[in-house]
C-alpha positions in Angstrom: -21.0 -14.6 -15.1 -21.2 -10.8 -15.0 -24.2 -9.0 -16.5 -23.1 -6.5 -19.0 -25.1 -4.0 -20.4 -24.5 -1.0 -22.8 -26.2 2.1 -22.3 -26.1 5.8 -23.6 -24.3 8.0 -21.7 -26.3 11.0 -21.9 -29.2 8.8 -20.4 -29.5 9.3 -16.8 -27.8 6.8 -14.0 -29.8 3.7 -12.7 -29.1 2.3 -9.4 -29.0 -1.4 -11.5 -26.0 -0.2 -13.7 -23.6 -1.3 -11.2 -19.8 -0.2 -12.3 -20.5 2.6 -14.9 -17.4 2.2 -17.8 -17.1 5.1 -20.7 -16.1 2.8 -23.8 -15.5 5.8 -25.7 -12.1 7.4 -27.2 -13.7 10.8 -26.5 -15.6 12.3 -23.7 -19.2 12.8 -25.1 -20.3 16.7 -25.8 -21.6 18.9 -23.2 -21.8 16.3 -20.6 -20.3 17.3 -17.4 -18.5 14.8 -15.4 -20.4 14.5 -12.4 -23.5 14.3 -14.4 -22.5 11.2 -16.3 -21.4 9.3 -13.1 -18.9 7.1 -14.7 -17.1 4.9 -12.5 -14.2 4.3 -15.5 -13.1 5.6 -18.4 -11.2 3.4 -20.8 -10.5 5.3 -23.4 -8.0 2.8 -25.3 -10.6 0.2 -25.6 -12.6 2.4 -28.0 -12.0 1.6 -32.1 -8.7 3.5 -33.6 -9.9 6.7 -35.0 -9.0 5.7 -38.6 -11.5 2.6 -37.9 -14.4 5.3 -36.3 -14.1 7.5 -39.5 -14.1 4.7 -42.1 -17.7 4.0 -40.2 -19.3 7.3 -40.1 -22.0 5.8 -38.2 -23.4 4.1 -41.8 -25.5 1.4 -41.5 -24.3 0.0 -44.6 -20.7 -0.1 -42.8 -21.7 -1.3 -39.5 -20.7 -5.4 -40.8 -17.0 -4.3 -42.0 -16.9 -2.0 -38.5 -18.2 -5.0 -36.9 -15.4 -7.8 -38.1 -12.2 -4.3 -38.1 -13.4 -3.5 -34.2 -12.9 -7.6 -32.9 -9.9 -7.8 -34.5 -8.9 -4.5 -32.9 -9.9 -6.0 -29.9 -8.3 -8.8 -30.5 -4.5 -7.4 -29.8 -5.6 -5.2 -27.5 -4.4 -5.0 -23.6 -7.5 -2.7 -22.5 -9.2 -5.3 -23.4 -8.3 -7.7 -20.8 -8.6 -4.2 -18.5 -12.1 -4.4 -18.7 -12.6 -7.8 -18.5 -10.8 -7.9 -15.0 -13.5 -5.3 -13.8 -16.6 -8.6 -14.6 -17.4 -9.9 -11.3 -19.7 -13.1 -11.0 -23.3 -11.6 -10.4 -22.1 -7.9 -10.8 -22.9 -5.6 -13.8 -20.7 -3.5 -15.6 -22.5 -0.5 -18.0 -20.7 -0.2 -20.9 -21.7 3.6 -22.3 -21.4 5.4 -25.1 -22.0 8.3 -27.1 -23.4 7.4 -30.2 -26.9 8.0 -31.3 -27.6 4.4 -32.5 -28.4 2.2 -29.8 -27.9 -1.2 -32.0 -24.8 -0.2 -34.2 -21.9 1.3 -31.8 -19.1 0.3 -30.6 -20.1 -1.1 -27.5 -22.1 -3.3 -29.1 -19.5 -5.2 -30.5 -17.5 -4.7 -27.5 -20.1 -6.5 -25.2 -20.0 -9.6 -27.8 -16.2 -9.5 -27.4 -16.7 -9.9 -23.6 -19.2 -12.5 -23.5 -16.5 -14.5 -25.8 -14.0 -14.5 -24.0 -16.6 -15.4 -20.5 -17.5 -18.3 -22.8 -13.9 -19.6 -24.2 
């Protein structure tokens, strides 16, 4: 099974990230391309935008976000894009923008990964 880690984007590269994959509908603010080193940039895995509003980053919302985003997931192809890129004993980064490192969207999308490693 493939180790997969999330990681802010505007934090700086680390030889242990392995493949380097922006989760994100929209490429982060003044970060320059070269800087962030992303390997990928799957920018159809990320929640809708009506989802991403409706959460405004509120704790309160994170648990309906939570349940909306897997089921987002659920029907969606990039999905299985990124699970192609898992490789036994590799690691895939999943980064993001967002300021809180334990409610985001590749939070959720890690646990979606991980399920469908275990089904």
């Amino acid at each position: 099974m493939a180790t997969i880690r999330i990681k802010r984007v505007y934090e700086p590269p680390a030889a242990g990230d392995g493949t380097r994959v922006l989760v994100d509908r929209l490429w982060p603010r003044g970060l320059s391309r070269p800087l962030a080193q992303v390997d990928a940039w799957i920018k159809d895995i990320a929640p809708s935008d009506q989802l991403r509003r409706s959460f405004g980053h509120d704790p309160a919302n994170w648990p309906d976000f939570r349940n909306r985003y897997l089921a987002e997931l659920a029907g969606n192809p990039a999905l299985a894009e990124l699970h192609s890129m898992l490789r036994p004993g590799g690691t895939v980064t999943l980064l993001f923008a967002a300021r809180d490192i334990a409610r985001n969207n590749a939070v959720v999308l890690r646990e979606a990964l991980y399920a469908l490693d275990v089904a």
